[in-house]
Residue frames as a rotation matrix with the C-alpha (Angstrom) as fourth column:
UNK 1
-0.932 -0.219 -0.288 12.43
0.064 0.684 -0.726 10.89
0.356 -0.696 -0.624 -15.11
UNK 2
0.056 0.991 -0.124 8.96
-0.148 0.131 0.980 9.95
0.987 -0.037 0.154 -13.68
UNK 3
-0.843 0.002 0.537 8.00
-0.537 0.039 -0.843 9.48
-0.023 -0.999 -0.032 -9.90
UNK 4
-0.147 0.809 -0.570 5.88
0.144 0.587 0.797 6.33
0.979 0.035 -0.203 -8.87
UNK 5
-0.652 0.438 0.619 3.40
-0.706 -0.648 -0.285 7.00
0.276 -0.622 0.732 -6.39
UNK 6
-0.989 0.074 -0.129 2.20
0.101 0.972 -0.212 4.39
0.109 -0.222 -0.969 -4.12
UNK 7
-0.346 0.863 0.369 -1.53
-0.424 -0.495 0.759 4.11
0.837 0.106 0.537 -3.52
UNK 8
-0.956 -0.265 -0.125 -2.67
0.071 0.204 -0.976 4.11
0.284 -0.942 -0.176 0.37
UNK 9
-0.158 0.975 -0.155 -6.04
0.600 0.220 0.769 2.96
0.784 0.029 -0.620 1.36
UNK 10
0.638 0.600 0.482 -8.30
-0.142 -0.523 0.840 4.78
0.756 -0.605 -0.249 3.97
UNK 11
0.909 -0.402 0.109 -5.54
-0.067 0.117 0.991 3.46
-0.411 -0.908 0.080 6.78
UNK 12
0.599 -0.756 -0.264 -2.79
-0.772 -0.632 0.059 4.91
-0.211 0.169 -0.963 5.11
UNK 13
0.366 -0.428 0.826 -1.48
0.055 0.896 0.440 0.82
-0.929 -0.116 0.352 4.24
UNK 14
0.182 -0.096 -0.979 0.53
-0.929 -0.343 -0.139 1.14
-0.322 0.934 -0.151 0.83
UNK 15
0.676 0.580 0.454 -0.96
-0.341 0.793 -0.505 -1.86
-0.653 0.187 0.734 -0.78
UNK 16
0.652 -0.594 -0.470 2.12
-0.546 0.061 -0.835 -2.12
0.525 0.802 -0.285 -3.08
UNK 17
-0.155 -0.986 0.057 4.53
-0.731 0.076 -0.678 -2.88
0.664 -0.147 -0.733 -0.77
UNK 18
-0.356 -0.023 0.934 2.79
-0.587 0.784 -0.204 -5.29
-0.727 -0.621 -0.293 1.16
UNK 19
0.927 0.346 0.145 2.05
-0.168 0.729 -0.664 -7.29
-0.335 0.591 0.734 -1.80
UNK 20
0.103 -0.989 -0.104 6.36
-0.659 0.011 -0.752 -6.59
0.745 0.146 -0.651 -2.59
UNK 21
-0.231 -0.609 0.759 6.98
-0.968 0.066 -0.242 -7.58
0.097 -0.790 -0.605 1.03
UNK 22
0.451 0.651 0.610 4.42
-0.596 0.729 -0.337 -10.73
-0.664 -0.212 0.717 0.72
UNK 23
0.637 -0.204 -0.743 6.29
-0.608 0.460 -0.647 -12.25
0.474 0.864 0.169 -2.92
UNK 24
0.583 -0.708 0.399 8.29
-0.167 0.376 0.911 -15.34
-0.795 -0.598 0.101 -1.27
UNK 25
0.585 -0.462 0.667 9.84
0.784 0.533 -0.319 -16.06
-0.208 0.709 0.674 -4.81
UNK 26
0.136 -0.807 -0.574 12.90
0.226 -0.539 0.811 -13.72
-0.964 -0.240 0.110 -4.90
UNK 27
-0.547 -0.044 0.836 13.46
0.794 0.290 0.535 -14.07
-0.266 0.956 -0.124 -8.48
UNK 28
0.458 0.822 0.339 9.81
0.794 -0.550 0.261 -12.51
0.401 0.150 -0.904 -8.92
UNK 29
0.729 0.270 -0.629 10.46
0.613 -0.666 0.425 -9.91
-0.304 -0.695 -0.651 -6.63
UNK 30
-0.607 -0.753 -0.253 13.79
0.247 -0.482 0.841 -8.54
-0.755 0.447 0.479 -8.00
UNK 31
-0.716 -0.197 0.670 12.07
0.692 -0.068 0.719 -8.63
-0.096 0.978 0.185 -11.17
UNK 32
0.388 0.857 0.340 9.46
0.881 -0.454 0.137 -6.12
0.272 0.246 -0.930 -10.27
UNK 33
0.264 -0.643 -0.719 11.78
0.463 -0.569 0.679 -4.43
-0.846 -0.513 0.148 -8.60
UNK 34
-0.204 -0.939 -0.277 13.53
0.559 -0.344 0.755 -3.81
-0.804 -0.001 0.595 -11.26
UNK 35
-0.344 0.656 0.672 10.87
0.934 0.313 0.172 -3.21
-0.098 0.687 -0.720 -13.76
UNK 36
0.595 0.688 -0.415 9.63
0.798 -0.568 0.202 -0.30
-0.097 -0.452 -0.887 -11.61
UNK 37
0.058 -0.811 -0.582 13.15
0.049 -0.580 0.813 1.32
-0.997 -0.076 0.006 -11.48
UNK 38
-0.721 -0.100 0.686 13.11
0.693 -0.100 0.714 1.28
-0.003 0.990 0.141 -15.66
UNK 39
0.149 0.975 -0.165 9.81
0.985 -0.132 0.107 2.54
0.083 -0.179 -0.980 -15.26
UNK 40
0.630 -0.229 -0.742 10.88
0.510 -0.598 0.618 5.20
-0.585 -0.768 -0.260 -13.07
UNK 41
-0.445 -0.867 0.226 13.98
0.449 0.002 0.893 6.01
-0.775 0.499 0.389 -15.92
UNK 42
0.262 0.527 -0.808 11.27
-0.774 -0.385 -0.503 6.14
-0.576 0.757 0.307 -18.85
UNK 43
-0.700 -0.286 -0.654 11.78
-0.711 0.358 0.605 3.25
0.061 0.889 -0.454 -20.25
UNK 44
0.038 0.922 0.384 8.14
-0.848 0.233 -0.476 2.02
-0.528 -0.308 0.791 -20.31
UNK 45
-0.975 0.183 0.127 9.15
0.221 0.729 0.648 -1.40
0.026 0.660 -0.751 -23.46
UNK 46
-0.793 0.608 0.043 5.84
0.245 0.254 0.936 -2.89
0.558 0.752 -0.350 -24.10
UNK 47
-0.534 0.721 -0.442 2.84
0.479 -0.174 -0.861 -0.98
-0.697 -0.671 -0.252 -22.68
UNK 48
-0.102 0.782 0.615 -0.77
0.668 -0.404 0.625 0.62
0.737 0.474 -0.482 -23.43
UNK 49
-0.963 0.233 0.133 -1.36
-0.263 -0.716 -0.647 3.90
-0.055 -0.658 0.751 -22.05
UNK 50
-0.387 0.829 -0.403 -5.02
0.920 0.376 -0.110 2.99
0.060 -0.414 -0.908 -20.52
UNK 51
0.833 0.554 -0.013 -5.54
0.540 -0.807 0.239 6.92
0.123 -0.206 -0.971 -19.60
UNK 52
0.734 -0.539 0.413 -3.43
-0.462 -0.842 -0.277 10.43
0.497 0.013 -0.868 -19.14
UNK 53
0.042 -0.863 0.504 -1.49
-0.983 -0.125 -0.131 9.05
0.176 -0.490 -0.854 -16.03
UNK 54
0.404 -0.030 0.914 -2.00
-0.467 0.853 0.234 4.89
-0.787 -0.522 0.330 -16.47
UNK 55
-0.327 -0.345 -0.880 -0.22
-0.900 0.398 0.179 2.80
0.288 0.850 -0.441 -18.58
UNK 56
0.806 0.309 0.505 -0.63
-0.440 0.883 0.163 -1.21
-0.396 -0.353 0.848 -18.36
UNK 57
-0.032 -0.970 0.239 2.65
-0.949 0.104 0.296 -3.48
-0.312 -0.218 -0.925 -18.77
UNK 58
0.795 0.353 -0.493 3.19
-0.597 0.597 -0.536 -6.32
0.105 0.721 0.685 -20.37
């Protein structure tokens, strides 16, 4: 199991979730939702590790 880890600018804003909270297209949003939670599982499907702890999604 993996742990995603939000990234919080100088004022502590976690820039993920207000781009999550901002998606008006539901649809969209579930699907990232749910992406992340696979993610989270280990099941990474089609990606390129980029470096040690990035991958990039497809």
């Amino acid at each position: 199991m993996y742990e995603i880890i939000h990234y919080l600018d100088e004022n502590e804003n976690d820039l993920y979730q207000d781009w999550l909270d901002g998606l008006r297209d539901r649809i969209a949003k579930i699907a990232v939702i749910k992406r992340v939670a696979r993610v989270e599982a280990g099941l990474f499907g089609d990606c390129k590790s980029l470096q040690v702890l990035a991958r990039r999604h497809r």
